[in-house]
C-alpha positions in Angstrom: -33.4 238.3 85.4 -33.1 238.8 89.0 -35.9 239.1 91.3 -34.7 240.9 95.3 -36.2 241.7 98.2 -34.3 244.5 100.0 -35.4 245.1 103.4 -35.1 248.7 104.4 -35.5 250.6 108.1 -39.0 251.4 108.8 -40.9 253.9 106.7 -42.8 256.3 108.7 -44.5 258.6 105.5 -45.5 258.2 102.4 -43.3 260.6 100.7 -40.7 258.1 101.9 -42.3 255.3 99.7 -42.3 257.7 96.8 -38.2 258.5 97.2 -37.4 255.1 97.5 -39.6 254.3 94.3 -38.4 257.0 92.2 -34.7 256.4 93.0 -34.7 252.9 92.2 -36.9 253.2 89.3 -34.5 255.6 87.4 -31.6 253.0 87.2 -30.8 250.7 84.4 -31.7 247.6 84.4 -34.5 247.8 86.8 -37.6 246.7 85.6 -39.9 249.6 86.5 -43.6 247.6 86.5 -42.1 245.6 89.0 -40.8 247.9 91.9 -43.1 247.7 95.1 -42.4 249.6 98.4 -44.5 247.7 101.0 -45.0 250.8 103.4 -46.3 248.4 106.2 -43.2 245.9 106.1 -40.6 248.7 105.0 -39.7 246.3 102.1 -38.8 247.2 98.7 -39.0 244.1 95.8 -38.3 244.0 92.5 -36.9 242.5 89.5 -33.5 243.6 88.0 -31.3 242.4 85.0 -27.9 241.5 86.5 -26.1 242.0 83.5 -27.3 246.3 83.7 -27.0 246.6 87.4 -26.1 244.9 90.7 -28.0 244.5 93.9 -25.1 246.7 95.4 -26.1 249.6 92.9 -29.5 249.2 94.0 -28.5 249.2 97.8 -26.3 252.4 97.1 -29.3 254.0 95.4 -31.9 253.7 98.4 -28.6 254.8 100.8 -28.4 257.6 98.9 -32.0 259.0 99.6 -31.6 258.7 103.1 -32.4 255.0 104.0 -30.6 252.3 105.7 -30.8 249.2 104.0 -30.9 246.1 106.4 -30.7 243.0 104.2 -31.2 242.0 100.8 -32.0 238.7 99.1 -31.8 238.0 95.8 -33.1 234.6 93.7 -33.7 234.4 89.8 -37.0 235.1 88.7 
């Protein structure tokens, strides 16, 4: 098990927070419970099993709602 923080360009609506969520929530190997999108610091963390998806899948998904993602790190949890 993975745990990242993905650093994304700054949120300016909820409804943002909620895209973000809902896009990385639906992917495999994400573990749902664990996906929080700090509004305030435009961060996204959570904890992912490497073997069901990569931090580049998870990047990709957030891209594909509309947000730049700035930097990710990733560390075992």
């Amino acid at each position: 098990m993975q745990a990242a923080t993905i650093q994304v360009e700054t949120l300016t609506c909820p409804s943002c927070l909620q895209k973000i969520e809902s896009a990385v929530k639906g992917l495999p190997g994400v573990v749902e419970d664990s996906v929080k999108v700090m509004f305030n610091s435009s961060k996204v963390k959570l904890n992912f099993d490497e073997a069901q998806v990569s931090i580049e899948q998870i990047e990709k998904a957030i891209s594909d709602v509309g947000y730049e993602v700035k930097k990710s790190s990733v560390k075992s949890a």
